[in-house]
C-alpha positions as CSV (number, residue, x, y, z in Angstrom):
1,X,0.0,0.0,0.0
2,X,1.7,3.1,-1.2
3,X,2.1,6.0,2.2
4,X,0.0,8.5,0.3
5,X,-3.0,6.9,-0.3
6,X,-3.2,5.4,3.3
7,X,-2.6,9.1,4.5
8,X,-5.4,10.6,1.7
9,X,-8.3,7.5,2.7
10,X,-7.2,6.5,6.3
11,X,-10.4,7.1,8.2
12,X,-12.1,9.4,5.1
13,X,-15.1,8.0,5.1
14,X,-18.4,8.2,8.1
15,X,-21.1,4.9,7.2
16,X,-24.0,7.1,6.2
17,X,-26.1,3.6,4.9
18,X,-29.1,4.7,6.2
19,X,-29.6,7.6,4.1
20,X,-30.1,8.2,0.2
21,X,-30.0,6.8,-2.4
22,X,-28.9,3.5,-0.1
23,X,-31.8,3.9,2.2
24,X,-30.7,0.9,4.0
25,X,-33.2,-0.2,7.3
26,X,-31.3,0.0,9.9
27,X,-30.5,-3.6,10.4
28,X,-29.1,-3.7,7.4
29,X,-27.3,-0.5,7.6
30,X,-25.7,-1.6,11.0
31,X,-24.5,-4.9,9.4
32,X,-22.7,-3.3,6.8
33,X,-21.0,-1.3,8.7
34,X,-20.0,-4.0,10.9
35,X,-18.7,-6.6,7.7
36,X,-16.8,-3.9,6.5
37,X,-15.3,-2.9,10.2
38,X,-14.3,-6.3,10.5
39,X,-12.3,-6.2,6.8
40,X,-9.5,-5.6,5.2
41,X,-10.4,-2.2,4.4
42,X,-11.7,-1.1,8.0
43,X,-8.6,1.5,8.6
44,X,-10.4,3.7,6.1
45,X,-13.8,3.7,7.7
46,X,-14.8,6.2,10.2
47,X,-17.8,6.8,12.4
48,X,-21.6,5.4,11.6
49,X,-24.1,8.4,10.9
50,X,-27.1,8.2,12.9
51,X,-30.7,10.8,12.9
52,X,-30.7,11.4,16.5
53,X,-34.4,10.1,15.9
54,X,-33.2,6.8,15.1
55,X,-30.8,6.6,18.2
56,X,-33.3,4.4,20.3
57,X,-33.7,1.9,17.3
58,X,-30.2,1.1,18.0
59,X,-30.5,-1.1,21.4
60,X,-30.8,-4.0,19.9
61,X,-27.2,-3.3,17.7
62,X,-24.8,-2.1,20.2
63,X,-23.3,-5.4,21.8
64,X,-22.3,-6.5,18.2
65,X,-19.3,-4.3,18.3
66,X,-17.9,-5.3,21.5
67,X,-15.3,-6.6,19.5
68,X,-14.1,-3.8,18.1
69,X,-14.1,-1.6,20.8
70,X,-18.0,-0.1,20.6
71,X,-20.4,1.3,18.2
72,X,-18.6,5.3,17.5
73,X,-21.6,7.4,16.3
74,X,-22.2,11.0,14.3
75,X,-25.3,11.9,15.3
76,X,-27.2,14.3,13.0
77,X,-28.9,16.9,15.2
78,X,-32.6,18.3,15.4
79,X,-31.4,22.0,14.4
80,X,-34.2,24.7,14.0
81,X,-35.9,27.7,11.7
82,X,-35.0,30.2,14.5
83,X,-32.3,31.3,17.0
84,X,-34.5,30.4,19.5
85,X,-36.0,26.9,18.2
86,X,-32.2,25.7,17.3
87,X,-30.7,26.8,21.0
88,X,-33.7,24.8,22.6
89,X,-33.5,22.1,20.2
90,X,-29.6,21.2,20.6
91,X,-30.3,21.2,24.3
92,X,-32.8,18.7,24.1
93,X,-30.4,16.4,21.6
94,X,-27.4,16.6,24.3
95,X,-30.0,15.5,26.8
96,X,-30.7,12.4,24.4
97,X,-27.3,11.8,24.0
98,X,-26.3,12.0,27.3
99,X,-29.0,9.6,28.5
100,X,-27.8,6.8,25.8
101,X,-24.5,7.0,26.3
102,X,-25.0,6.4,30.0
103,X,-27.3,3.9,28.9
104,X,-24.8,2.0,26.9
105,X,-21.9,2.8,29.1
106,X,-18.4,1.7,27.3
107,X,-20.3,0.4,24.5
108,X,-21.3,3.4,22.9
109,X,-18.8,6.2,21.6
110,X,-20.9,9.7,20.9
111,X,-18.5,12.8,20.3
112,X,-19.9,14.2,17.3
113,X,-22.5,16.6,16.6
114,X,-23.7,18.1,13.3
115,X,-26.6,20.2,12.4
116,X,-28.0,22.8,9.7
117,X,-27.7,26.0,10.9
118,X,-30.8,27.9,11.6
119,X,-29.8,30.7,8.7
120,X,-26.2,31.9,7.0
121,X,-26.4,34.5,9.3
122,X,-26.9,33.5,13.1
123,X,-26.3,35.5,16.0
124,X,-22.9,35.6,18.0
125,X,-25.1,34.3,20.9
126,X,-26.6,31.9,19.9
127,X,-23.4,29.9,18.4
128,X,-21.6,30.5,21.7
129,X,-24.4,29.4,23.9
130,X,-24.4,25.8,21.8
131,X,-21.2,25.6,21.1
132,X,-20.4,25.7,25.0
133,X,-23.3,23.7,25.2
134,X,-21.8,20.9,22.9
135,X,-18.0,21.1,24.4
136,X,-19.4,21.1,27.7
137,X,-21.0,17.4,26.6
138,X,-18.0,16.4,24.8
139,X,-19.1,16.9,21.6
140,X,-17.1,18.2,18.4
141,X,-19.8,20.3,16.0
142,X,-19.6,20.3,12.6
143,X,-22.1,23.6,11.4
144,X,-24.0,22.7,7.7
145,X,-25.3,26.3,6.1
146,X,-28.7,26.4,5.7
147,X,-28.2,28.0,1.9
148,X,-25.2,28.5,0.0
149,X,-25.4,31.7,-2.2
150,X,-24.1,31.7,-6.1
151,X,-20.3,32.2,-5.8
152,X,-20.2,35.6,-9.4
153,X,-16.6,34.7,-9.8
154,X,-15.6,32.1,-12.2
155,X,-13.0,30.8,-14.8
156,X,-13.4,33.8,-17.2
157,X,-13.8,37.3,-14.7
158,X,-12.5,38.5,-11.2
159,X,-15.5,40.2,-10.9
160,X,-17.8,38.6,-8.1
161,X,-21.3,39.8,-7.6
162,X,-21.8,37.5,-5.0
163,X,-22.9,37.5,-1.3
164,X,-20.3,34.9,-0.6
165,X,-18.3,37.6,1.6
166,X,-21.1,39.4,2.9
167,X,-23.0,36.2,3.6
168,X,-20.6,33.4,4.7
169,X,-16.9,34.7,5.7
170,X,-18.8,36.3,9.1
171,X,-20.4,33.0,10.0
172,X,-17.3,31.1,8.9
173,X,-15.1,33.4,11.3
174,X,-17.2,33.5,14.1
175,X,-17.4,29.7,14.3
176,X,-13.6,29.3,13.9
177,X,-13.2,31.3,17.5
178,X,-15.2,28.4,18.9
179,X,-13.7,25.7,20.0
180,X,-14.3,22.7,18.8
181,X,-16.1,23.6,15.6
182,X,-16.2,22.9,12.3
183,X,-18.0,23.5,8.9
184,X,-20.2,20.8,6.9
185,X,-20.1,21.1,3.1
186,X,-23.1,19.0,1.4
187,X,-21.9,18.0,-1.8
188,X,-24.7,16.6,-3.2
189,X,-28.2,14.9,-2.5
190,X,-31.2,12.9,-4.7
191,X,-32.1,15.4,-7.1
192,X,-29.8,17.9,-9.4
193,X,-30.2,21.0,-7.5
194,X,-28.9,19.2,-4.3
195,X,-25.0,19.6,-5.9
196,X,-23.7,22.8,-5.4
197,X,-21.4,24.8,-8.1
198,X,-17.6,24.2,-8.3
199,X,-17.2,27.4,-7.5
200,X,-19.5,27.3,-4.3
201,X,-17.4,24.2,-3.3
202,X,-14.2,26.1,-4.3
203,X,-15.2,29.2,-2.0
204,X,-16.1,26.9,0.6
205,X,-13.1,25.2,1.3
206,X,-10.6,28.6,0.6
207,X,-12.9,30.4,3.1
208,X,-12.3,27.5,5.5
209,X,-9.0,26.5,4.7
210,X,-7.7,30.3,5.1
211,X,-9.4,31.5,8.3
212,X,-8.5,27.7,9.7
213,X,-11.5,25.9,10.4
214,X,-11.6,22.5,10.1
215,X,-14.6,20.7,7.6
216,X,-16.2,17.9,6.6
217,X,-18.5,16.5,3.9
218,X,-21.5,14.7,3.1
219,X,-23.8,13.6,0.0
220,X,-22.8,13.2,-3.6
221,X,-19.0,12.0,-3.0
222,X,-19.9,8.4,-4.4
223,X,-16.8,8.4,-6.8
224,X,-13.2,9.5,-6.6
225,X,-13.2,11.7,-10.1
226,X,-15.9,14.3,-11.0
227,X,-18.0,12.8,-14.0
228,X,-21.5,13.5,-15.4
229,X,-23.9,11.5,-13.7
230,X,-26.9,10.4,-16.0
231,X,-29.3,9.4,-13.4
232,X,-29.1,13.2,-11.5
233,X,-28.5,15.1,-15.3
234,X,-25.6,16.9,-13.0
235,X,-22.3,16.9,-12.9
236,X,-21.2,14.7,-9.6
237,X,-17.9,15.9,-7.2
238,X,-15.2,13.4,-6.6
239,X,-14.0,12.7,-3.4
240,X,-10.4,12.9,-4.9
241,X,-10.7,16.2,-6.9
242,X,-12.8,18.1,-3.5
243,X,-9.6,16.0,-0.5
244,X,-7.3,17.0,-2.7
245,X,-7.8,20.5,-3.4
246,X,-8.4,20.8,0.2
247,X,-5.3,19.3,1.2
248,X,-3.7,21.1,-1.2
249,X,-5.2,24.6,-0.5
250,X,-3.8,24.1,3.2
251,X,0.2,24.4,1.6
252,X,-0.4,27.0,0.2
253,X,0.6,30.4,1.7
254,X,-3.0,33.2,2.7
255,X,-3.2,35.3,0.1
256,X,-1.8,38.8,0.9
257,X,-4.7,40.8,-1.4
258,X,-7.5,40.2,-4.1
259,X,-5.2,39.2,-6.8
260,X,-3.5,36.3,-4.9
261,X,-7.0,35.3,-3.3
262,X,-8.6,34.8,-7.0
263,X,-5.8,33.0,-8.0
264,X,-6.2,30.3,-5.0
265,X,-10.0,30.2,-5.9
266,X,-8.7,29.4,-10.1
267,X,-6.8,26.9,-8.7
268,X,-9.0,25.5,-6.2
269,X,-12.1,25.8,-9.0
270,X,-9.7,23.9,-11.7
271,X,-9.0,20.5,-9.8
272,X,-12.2,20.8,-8.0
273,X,-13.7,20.3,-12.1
274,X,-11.3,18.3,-13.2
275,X,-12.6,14.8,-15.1
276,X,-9.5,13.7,-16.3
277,X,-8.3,10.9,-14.2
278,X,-5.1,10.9,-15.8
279,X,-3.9,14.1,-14.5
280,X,-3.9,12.8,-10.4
281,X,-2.0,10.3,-9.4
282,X,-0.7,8.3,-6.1
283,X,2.8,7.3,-6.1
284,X,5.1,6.0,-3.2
285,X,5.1,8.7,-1.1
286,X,3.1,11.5,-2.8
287,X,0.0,12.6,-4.2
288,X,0.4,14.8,-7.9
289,X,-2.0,16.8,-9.6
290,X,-1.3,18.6,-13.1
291,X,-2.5,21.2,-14.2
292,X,-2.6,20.0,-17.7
293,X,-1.3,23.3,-19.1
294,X,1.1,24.1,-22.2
295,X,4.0,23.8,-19.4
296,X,2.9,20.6,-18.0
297,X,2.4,22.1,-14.7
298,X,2.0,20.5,-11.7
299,X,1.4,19.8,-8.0
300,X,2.7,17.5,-5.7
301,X,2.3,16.8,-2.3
302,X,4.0,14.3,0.3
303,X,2.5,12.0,2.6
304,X,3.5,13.7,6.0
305,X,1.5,16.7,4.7
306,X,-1.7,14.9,3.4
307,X,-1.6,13.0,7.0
308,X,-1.3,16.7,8.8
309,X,-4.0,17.9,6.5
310,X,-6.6,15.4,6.8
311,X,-5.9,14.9,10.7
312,X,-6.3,19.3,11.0
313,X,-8.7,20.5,8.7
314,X,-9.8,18.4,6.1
315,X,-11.7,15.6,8.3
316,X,-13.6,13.6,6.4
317,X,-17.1,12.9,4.1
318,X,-20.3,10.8,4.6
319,X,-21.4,8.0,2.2
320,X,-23.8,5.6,1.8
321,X,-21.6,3.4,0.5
322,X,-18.4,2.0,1.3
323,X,-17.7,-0.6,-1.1
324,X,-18.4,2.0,-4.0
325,X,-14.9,4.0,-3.4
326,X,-13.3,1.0,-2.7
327,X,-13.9,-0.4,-6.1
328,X,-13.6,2.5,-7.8
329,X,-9.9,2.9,-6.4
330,X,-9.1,-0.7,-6.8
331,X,-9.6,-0.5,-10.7
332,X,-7.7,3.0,-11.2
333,X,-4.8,0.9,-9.5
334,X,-4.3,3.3,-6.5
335,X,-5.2,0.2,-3.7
């Protein structure tokens, strides 16, 4: 196994079985995730995702991974339309929490949290009332915007038009003075307006990766390359093009002005859209990416770094299916 693509999958990707298009019951969903804890392949799998609502249905599950040191949960939180309705609803979701973990004592592992937030733009209060909330119950947050707005900047003008900075950079900066927080970037869904704009994944992770917040993803990351996906009419992310232009984005220097900032965000943009599996590759120690330019650019990165980079800021993605990225990186002969 080469060092650079154990440091790029180890632990990459949360069980999310139990939601779409799998839609695996949960029996079925939990046995799954088990097989595939218990394989050869376990060392890249990370936590199961689990509706908060569903946490009850799991009784019957949790002595089957005895052997493996307990079940290790994300729980998806209740979240809320308002301020108000979002503070009292997280309160009630570490109250759940707290009751099965002491329910299942040593046999359940709970320490993550995510939710939507209740708008792009919520009140200082409020994140620093759940946020203590959540660290006070030992819980690392991951914050999913409720909307992302159209990023005006693109491959062809500097001009942006966009709320982007207006709308997101406050949100993003407040929650990165928190501890213990991080952003959650949905990359895709069921239908074709769930998968958000290279650019809007582009800005997301430069917004993050320059004010130092770490981030996660969910949804649409079935594959490792972006390709057209007949069955959505939509082009789908890979989970190699969107790790590895967050992993690379965090070697590069912050940009000193506007000029240097829309560069990152071309750069970011280009191997974030980039089908053309021929121009990444996994060798030895390090990953490379070219650019695919007249002067055969490109971009390499070692192992130590990717490992820093994933283990700091670029934490992982949810997917219903494990076995998908498996096979998809057994047959580009990276595993």
């Amino acid at each position: 196994m080469k060092e650079s693509i154990r440091a790029f999958m180890n632990g990459l990707i949360d069980y999310a079985g139990l939601f779409p298009p799998a839609n695996l019951p949960l029996n079925e969903a939990i046995d799954d995730y088990r097989n595939h804890l218990n394989g050869k392949y376990s060392w890249m799998l990370g936590r199961f995702i689990i509706p908060l609502a569903k946490l009850d249905e799991l009784d019957d599950f949790v002595d089957l991974f005895s052997d493996v040191g307990g079940l290790k949960l994300a729980v998806l939180g209740s979240g809320g339309d308002t301020d108000e309705d979002y503070v009292n609803n997280i309160r009630k979701d570490i109250v759940k929490i707290n009751y099965y973990r002491k329910k299942h004592k040593g046999k359940v592992e709970i320490d993550v949290y995510e939710c939507k937030l209740p708008s792009n733009s919520p009140s200082k209060s409020t994140m620093e009332i759940v946020t203590t909330s959540l660290n006070k119950n030992g819980l690392t947050h991951y914050h999913e915007f409720a909307e992302l707005p159209p990023v005006g900047m693109n491959y062809s003008t500097e001009i942006d038009d966009s709320s982007w900075d207006k709308e997101i950079l406050p949100t993003v900066k407040l929650l990165s003075n928190l501890d213990n927080a991080g952003i959650k970037l949905r990359c895709g869904g069921i239908v074709k307006e769930a998968f958000p704009r290279v650019e809007q994944v582009a800005a997301m992770i430069q917004t993050c990766v320059i004010i130092g917040i770490p981030m996660k993803f969910t949804a649409g990351l079935h594959h490792p390359i972006r390709h057209f996906a007949e069955e959505y009419d939509e082009f789908m992310h890979g989970f190699v093009n969107t790790f590895g232009a967050g992993i690379l984005a965090t070697t590069f220097p912050k940009p000193k002005n506007s000029q240097e900032k829309y560069r990152m965000f071309i750069f970011l943009s280009h191997i974030i859209d980039d089908q053309n599996v021929e121009n990444f590759s996994f060798i030895n120690n390090s990953m490379t990416w070219k650019v695919g330019d007249d002067r055969d650019t490109q971009f390499e990165i070692d192992a130590e770094k990717i490992e820093n980079a994933r283990r700091n800021g670029i934490i992982s993605y949810g997917s219903c299916s494990f076995q998908e990225p498996i096979d998809d990186l057994k047959q580009l002969g990276w595993m």
